[in-house]
N, C-alpha and C positions, 0 to 999 in steps of 0.2 A: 354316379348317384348311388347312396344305399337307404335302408330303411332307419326312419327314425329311434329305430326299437337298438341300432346298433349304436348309436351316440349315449342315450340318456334311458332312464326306468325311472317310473313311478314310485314315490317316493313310500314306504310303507310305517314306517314308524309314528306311531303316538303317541299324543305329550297334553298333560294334566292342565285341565281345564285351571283351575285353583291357580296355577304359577302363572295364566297369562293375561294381559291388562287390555285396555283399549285399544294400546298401542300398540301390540302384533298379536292381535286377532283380527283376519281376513275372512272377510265371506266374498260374495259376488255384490253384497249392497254397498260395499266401503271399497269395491275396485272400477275404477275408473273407466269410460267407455275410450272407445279409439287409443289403446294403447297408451292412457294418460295417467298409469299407474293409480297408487291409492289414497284414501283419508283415512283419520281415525273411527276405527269403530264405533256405534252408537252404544252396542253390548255386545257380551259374550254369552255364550249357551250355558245353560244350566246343568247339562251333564260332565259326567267325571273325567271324561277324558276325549282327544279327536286330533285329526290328522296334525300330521308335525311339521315343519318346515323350517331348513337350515339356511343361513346366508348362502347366496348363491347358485338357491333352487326359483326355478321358473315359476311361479304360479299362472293359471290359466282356468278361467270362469270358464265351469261346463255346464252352464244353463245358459242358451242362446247365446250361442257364438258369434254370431252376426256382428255383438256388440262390441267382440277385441276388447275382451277384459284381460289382461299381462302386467305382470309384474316382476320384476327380477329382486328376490328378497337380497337386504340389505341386513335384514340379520334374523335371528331365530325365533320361531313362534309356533302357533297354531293357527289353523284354518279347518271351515265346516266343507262336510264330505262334497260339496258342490262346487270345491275347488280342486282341480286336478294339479299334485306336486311333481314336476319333473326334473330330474336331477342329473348331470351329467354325469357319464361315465367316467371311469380313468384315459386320460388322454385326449377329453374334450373340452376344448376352454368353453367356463360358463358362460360368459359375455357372445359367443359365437351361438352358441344354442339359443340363448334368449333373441338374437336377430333373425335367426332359423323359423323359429316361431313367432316373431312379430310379424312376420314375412305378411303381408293380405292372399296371398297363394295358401298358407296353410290353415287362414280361417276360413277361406272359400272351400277346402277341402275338409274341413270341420262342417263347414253345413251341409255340403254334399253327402257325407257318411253319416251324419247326425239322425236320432231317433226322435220322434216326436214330431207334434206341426206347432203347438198352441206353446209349448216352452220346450224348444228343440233342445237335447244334449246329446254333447258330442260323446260317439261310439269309442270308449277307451280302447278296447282294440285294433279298432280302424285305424286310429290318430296315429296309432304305435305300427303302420303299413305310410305312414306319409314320403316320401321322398325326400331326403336332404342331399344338397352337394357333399362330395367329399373332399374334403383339403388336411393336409397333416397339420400335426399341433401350430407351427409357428406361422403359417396362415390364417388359418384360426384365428389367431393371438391377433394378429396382425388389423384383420377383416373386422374382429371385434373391439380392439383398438380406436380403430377411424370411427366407424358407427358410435361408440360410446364417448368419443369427442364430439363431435356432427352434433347427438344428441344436447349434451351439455350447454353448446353453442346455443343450439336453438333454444335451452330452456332460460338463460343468459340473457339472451335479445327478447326472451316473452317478459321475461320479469323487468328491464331497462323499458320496455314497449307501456308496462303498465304502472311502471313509476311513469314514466312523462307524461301521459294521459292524464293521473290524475292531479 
């Protein structure tokens, strides 16, 4: 096991409000509970500029974790400071870090370190002390692989489940 901090860092770059649309601008109200990714924005903020996010970076709602706000961007944008961007390191596949953190272990360990009672946010410090397994790249690759199959499957059999229904 090592620490989170040694896979991925927070993402720090910022990108102009102006250049970004409905369509990738994320807060916490347009990300999905139980890990069921996101919709299109309602709006975007009025200021000039806020966090940035590249395809392949994790997002993760830090206003009440409870709810398993996650998203694995799919391509580049902005997001409000309420969104925590985590981005792998060299030598970590992103798809392995995004199951890392889908994990339910690491949002129960999100509310455990979290501040607050009435709109808990998780302690960016603490988060960056979580535990991950270790496996070299082509495990990883591997581990992330299956899971982002698995997934597909199952998004697959939701959408055939709700054409026959209706």
């Amino acid at each position: 096991m090592k620490l989170l901090s040694s896979i991925c860092d927070y993402a720090k770059e910022k990108t102009e409000v102006p250049l970004l649309e409905l369509n990738n601008y994320i807060s916490t109200e347009n990300m999905l509970p139980n890990k069921a990714g996101i919709v299109r924005a309602s709006s975007v903020p009025t200021i000039n500029q806020t966090q940035g996010y590249r395809k392949g970076d994790v997002l993760i709602s830090n206003i009440r974790p409870y709810f398993k706000k996650i998203w694995l961007a799919t391509y580049d944008g902005g997001c409000s400071k309420d969104v925590l961007v985590l981005r792998a390191k060299n030598g970590i596949d992103t798809y392995f870090l995004y199951y890392v953190l889908s994990n339910d272990d690491f949002f129960r360990y999100a509310m455990a370190t979290s501040k607050g009672t009435k709109m808990p946010r998780g302690d960016k410090k603490s988060l960056m002390q979580y535990e991950v397994p270790e496996f070299d790249l082509v495990t990883q690759k591997n581990i992330g692989h299956i899971l982002s199959d698995l997934d597909n499957k199952i998004y697959l059999n939701n959408l055939i489940n709700k054409n026959l229904a209706a």
